[in-house]
C-alpha positions in Angstrom: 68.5 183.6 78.7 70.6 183.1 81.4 74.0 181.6 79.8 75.8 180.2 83.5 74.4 179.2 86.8 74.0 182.2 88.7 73.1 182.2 92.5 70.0 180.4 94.0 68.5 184.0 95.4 68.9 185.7 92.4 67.8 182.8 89.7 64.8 182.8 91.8 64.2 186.4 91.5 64.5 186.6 87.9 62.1 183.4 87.6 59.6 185.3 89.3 60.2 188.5 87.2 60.2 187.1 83.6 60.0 184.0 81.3 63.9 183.0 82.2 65.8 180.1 80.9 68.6 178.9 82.9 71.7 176.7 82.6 71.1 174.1 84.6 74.2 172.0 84.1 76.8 175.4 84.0 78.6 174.5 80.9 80.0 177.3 79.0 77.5 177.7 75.4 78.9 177.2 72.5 78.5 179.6 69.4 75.5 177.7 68.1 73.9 177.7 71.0 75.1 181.5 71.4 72.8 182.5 67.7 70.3 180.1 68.7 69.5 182.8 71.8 70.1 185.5 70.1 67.2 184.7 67.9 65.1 182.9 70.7 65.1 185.9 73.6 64.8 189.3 74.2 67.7 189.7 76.5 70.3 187.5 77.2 72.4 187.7 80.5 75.9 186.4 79.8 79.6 186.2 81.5 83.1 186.7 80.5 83.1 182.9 79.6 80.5 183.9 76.3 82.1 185.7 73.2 79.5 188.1 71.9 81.6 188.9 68.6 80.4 191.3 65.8 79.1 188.3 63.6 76.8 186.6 66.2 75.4 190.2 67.6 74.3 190.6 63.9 73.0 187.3 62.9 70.6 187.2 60.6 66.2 186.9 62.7 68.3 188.3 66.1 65.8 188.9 68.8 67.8 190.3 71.4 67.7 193.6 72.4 68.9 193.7 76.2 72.5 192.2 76.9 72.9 192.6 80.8 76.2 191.5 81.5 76.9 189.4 84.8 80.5 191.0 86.0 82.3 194.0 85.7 84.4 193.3 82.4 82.8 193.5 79.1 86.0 192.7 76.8 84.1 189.6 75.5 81.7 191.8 74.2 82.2 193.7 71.0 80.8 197.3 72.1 81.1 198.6 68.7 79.2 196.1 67.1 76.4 196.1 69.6 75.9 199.7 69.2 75.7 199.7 65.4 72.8 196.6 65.9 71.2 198.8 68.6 72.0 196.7 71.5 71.8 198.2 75.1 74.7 196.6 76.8 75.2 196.8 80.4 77.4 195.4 83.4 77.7 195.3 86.7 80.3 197.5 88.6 81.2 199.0 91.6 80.2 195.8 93.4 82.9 193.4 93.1 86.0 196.0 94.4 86.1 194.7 97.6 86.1 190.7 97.5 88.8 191.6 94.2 90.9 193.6 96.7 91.1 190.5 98.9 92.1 188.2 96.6 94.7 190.6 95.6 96.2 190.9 99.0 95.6 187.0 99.6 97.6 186.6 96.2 100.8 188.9 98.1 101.0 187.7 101.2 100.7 184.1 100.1 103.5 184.8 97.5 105.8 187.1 99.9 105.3 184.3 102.6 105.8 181.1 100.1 102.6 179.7 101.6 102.1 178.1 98.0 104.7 176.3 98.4 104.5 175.1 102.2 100.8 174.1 101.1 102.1 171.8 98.3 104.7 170.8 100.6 102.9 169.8 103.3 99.9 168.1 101.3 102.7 165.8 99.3 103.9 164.7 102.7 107.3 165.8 101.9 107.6 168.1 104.7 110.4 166.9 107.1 109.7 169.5 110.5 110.8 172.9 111.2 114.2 174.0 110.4 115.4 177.6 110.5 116.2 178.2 107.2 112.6 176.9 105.8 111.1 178.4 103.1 111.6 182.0 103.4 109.7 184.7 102.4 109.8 188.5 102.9 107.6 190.8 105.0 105.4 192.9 103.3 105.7 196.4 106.4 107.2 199.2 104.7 107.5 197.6 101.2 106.7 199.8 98.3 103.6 198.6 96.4 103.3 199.5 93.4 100.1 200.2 91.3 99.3 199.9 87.5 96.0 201.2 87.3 94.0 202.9 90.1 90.3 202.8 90.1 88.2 201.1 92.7 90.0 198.1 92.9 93.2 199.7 92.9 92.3 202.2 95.3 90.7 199.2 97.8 94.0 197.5 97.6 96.0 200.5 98.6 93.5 201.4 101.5 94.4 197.3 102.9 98.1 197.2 102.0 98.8 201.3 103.5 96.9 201.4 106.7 97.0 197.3 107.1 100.8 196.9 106.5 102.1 200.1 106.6 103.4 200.2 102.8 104.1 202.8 100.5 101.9 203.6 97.9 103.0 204.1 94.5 100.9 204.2 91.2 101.0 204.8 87.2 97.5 205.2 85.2 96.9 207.2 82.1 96.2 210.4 84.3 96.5 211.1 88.4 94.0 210.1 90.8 91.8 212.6 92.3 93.7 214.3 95.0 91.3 213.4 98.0 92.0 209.8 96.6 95.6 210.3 96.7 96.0 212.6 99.8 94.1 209.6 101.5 96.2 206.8 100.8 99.8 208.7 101.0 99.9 207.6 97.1 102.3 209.0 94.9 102.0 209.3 91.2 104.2 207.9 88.5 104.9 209.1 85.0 106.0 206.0 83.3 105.4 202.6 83.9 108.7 201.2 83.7 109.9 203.6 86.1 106.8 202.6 88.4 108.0 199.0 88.5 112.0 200.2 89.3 110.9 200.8 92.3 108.5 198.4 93.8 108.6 195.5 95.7 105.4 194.4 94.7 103.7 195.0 91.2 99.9 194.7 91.3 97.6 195.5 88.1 94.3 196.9 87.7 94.0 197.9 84.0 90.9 196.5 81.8 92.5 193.8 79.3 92.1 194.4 75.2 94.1 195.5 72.5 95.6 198.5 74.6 97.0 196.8 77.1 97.4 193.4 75.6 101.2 191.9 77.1 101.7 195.6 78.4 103.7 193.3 80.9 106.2 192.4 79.2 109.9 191.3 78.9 111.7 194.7 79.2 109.2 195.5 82.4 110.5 192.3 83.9 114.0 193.3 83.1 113.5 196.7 85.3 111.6 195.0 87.9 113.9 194.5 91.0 114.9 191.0 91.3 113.2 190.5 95.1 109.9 191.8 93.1 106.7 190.0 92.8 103.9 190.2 90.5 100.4 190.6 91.7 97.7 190.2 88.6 93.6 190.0 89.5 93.0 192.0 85.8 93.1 190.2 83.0 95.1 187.4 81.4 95.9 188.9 78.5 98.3 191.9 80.3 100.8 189.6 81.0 103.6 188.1 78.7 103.3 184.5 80.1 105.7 183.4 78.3 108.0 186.2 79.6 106.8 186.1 83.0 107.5 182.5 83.2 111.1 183.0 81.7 111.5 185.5 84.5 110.5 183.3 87.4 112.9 180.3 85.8 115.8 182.7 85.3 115.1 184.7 88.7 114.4 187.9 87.3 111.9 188.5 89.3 111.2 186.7 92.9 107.6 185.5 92.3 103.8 185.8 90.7 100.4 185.9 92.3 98.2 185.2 89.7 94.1 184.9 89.5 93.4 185.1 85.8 95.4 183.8 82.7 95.8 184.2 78.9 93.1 181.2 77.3 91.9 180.0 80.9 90.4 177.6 82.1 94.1 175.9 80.3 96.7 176.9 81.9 100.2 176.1 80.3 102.7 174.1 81.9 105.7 176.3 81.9 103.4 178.6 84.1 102.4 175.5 86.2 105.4 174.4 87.1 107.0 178.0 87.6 108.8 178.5 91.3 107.1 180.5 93.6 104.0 180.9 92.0 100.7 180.6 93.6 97.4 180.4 91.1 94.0 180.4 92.0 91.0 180.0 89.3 89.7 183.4 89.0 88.2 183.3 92.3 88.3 187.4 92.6 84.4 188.1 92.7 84.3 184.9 94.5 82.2 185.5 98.0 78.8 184.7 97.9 77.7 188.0 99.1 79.7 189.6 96.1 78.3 187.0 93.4 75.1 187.8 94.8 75.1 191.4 94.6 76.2 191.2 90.8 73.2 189.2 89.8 70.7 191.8 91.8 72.9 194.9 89.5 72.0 193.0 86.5 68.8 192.4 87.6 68.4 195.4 88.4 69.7 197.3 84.6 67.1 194.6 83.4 64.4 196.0 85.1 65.3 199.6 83.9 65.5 198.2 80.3 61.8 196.1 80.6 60.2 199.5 82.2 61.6 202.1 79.7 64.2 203.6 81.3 67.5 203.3 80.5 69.9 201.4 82.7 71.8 202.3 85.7 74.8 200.6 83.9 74.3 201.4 80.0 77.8 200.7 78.5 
């Protein structure tokens, strides 16, 4: 069971490969649909947009066995659960880091340069010519970026914004990058995060959402970010305060947000819509059909490991 529309090359694959059902219209399933295949398949291929809790991984005449996830992320998957049912879980990284990079630098330069804002502008006709003073935004040469997180996506970022724009690299995980990694990018490590964001004039996050970092953004970070800073997020939702971050933007705490996911999307509050200087796109961050593409062929591919007795590339 395929649970969302997944590219035309790679639904066409898996039709030739097994007995596949796929979701022709693309609406997300709902939990009864959810036990109806677990209890109808062998493996089920589903997206962040399907909430494999405890309860439904364990419902009673379950048939699954295989859950190959489509995406990188597996927070909508209890883990813990799936193990103690005897579940091989997989997903699909590695393959995504580039096209999330982009949309993370798309997110700061559109922010930095207000182009949110002129696009609105211009599209409501309320544009009245050049003037001098227009909309102003900041170059982003010699800026300090900084980090939270720095695996793939991180690092990708870095390698654009250092040897694209000439910024300086600064970073806070829960341990220091490899030193080839850092050497590399001219990065420099941080202990804490709240003196990571003292210092930057851009704060981009790469950190897995869940109970750990769950509104790790928060008020106090936003009261130690400069106030010319600007918030990058292509993680998760859930990292951010929204509420807090969209006090900060009213009360000009901080000087913008770049944001591609959100806490509960597809709804989006409106306090965050109608923010100044934000710009939000709809989770586009795998979103180039070479990337989308490539996902499907990974779970593909941990399915066919899975149907032939091996065990997957991308076992969680």
């Amino acid at each position: 069971m395929v649970t969302r529309k997944w590219p035309e090359r790679v639904e066409a694959l898996i039709a030739a490969r097994y007995d596949a059902t796929f979701n022709v219209d693309d609406r997300p399933l709902d939990e009864a649909a959810l036990i109806v295949a677990m209890r109808d398949y062998d493996a089920i291929c589903p997206t962040i947009t399907d909430r494999l809790h405890g309860g439904l991984l364990g419902v009673e005449g379950r048939r699954v066995r295989m859950i190959a996830n489509y995406g990188a992320g597996h927070e909508h998957i209890d883990l813990a659960a799936a193990r103690s049912a005897g579940l091989i879980v997989t997903n699909t990284p590695g393959v995504l880091t580039d096209a999330t990079a982009d949309i993370a630098i798309t997110l700061m330069l559109m922010t930095s340069r207000r182009a949110g804002e002129g696009e609105r502008e211009a599209r409501a006709g309320q544009w009245t010519g050049w003037r001098p003073t227009h909309l102003l935004g900041t170059s982003l040469q010699g800026k300090v970026l900084g980090l939270v997180g720095f695996g793939r996506i991180a690092q990708a970022m870095a390698k654009r914004a250092r040897f694209g724009f000439g910024m300086e690299i600064v970073y806070y995980s829960r341990r220091p990058g490899a030193q080839s990694d850092v050497e590399h990018l001219g990065a420099r490590y941080v202990g804490s995060l709240g003196e990571l964001v003292e210092q930057c004039d851009f704060v981009s996050l790469h950190i897995p959402g869940g109970a750990e970092t769950r509104n790790i953004i928060d008020e106090d970070i936003f009261a130690r970010m400069p106030s010319h800073a600007i918030l990058i997020n292509t993680a998760r939702g859930d990292v951010v305060d929204e509420d807090a971050l969209v006090t900060a933007l009213e009360s000009g705490a901080i000087a913008g947000a770049g944001l591609d996911v959100f806490v509960g999307e597809p709804k989006l509050s409106q306090r965050l819509i109608d923010a100044p200087n934000t710009v939000l796109l709809p989770h586009l961050g795998s979103a180039t059909r070479e990337t989308r593409e490539a996902m499907g062929m990974r779970a593909l591919a941990n399915l066919d490991d899975w149907r032939e007795g091996r065990v997957p590339r991308d076992s969680l």
